[in-house]
C-alpha positions in Angstrom: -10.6 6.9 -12.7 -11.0 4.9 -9.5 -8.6 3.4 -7.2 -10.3 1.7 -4.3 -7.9 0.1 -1.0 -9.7 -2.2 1.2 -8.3 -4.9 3.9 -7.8 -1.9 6.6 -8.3 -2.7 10.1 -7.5 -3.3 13.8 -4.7 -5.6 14.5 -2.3 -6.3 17.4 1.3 -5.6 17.1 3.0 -8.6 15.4 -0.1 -9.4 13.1 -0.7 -9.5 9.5 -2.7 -7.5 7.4 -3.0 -7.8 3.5 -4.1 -4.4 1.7 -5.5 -4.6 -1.7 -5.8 -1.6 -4.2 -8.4 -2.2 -6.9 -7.9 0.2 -10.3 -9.9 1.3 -13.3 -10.4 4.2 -15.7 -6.6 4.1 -16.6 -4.0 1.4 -18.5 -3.0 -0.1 -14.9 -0.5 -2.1 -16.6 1.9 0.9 -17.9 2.2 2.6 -14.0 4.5 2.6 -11.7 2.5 1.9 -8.4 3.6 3.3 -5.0 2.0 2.8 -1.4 2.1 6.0 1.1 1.1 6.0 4.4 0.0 8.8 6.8 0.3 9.0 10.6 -1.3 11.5 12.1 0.2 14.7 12.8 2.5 13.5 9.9 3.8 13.9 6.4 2.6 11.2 4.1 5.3 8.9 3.1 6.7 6.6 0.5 6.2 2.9 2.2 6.5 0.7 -1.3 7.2 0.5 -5.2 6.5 -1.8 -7.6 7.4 -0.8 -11.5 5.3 -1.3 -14.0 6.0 -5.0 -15.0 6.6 -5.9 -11.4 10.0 -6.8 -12.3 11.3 -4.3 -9.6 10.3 -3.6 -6.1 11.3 -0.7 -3.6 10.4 -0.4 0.0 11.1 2.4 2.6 13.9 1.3 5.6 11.1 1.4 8.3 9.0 -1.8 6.6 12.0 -3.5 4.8 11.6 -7.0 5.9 8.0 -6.9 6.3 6.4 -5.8 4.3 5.9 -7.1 0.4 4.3 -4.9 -2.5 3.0 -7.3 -5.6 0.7 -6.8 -8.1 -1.7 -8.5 -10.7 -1.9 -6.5 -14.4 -4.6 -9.6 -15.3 -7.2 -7.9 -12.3 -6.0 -4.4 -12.2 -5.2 -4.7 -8.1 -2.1 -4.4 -6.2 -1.2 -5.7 -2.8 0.5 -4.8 0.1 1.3 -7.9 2.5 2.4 -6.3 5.9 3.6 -8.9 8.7 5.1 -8.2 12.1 2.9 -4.9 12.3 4.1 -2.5 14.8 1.7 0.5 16.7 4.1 2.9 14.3 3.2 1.1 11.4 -0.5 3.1 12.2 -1.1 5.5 9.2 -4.1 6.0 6.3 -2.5 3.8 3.7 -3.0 4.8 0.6 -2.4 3.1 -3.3 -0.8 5.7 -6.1 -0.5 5.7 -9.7 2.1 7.5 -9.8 2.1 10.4 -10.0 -1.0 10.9 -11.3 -4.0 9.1 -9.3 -4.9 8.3 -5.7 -7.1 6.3 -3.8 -9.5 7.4 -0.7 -7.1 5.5 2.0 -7.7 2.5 4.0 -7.3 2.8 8.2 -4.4 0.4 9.5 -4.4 0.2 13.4 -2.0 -1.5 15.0 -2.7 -1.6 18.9 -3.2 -4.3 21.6 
């Protein structure tokens, strides 16, 4: 089972990063996928849901607006489009299936 994120980084409050979560070893396609996030000196949290079909999407109240969870069963990857990024939006994101598997985390860093 792997679940690789990638499209971390540095950006400057207002930006736009897109993270991507890569999956195989598992039937992608039947999983509820979630996005957490962890600040440091912080609990991990619930940021996003997508179900299984992507028919149904669930976001916590701190990125509602901004940020936009989708997902493609044909290439095993989920997304996570996150615009207007603010410095508290800096956390280790990370892709669950849950509640089974986890990825490694990608770095977000949102500072001028």
């Amino acid at each position: 089972v792997q679940l690789v994120e990638s499209g971390g980084g540095l950006v400057q409050p207002g930006g736009s990063l897109r993270l991507s979560c890569a999956v195989s070893g598992f039937t992608f396609s039947r999983y509820v996928m979630k996005w957490y996030r962890q600040a440091p000196g912080k609990e991990r949290e619930s940021v996003a849901l997508i179900t299984s079909g992507g028919g149904t999407t669930n976001y916590a109240d701190s990125v509602k607006g901004r940020f936009t969870v989708s997902r493609d069963n044909a290439k095993n990857t989920i997304y996570l489009q996150m615009n207007s990024l603010k410095p508290e939006d800096t956390a280790v994101y990370y892709c669950n299936a849950w509640p089974d598997y986890w990825g490694q985390g990608t770095q977000v860093t949102v500072s001028s």
